[in-house]
C-alpha positions as CSV (number, residue, x, y, z in Angstrom):
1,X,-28.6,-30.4,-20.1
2,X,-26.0,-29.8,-23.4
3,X,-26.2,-26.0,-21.7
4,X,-24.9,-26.6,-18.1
5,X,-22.2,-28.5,-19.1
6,X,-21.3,-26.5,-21.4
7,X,-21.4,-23.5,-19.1
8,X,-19.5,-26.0,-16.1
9,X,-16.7,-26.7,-18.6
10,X,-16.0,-23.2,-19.2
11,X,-16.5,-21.7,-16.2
12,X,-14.5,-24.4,-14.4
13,X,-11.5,-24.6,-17.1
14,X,-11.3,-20.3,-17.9
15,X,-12.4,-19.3,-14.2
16,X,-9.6,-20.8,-12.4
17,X,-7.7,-18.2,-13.5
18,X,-9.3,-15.5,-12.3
19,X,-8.0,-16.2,-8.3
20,X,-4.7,-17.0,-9.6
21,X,-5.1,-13.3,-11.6
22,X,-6.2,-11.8,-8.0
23,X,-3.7,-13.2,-6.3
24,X,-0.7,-12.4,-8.1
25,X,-2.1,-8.7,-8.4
26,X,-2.8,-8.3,-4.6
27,X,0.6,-9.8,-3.5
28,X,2.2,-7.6,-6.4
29,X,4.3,-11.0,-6.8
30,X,4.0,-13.9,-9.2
31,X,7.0,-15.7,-7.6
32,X,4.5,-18.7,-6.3
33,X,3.1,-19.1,-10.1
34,X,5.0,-21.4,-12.4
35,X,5.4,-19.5,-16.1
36,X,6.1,-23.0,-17.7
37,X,2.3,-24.4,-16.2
38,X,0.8,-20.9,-18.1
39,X,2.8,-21.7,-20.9
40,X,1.8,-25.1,-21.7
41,X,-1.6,-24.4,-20.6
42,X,-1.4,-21.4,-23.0
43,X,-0.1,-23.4,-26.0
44,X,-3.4,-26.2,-24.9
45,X,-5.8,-23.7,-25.4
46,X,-4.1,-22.7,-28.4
47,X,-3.9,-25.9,-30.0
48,X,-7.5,-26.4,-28.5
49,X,-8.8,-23.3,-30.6
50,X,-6.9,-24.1,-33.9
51,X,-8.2,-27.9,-33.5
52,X,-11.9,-26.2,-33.5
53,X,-10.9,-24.3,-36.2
54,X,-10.2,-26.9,-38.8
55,X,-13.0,-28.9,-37.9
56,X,-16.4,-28.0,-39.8
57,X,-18.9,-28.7,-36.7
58,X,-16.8,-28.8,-33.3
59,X,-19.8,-27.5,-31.1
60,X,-20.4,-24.4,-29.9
61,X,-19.1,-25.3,-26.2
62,X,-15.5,-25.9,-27.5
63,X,-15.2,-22.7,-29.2
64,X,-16.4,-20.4,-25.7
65,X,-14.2,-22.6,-23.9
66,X,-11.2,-22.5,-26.0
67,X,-11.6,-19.0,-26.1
68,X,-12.0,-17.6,-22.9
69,X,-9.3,-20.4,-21.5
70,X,-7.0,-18.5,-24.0
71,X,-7.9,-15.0,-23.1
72,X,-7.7,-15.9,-19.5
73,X,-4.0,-18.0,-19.8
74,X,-3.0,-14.7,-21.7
75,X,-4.3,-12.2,-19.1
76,X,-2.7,-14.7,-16.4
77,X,0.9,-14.4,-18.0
78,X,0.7,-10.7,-18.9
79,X,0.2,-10.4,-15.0
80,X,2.7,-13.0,-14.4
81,X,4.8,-10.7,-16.7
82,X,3.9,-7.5,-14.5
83,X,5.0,-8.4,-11.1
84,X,7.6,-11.2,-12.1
85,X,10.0,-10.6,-9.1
């Protein structure tokens, strides 16, 4: 059961990027995404990852989902970045 939510909370929480990523990339326009919502969800994650970090058993699920939230709010503003308008 640990395994499925596990797999729910990151697929939910890193996935929802990924139409936002599609989106901005087929529209070549990121004029309907707000920077400052990637921003603080960016500097979440981060603190999320570093929280994980300094603690000596936070569970494996915390780590993949700190991660890939923080690789996926990173690819999000690069694109933001990209077709900023």
């Amino acid at each position: 059961m640990e395994i499925i939510f596990g797999l729910m909370l990151t697929i939910c929480f890193s996935g929802a990027y990924i139409p936002q990523i599609f989106k901005i990339v087929k529209n070549k326009s990121s004029k309907d995404v707000s920077f400052i919502m990637l921003f603080v969800n960016f500097m979440g994650y981060s603190s999320g990852l570093l929280y994980v970090i300094l603690q000596n058993n936070p569970g494996f699920w915390l780590w993949v989902n700190y991660s890939f939230g923080l690789i996926a709010t990173s690819v999000c503003m690069i694109i933001w970045g990209k077709y900023n308008v």
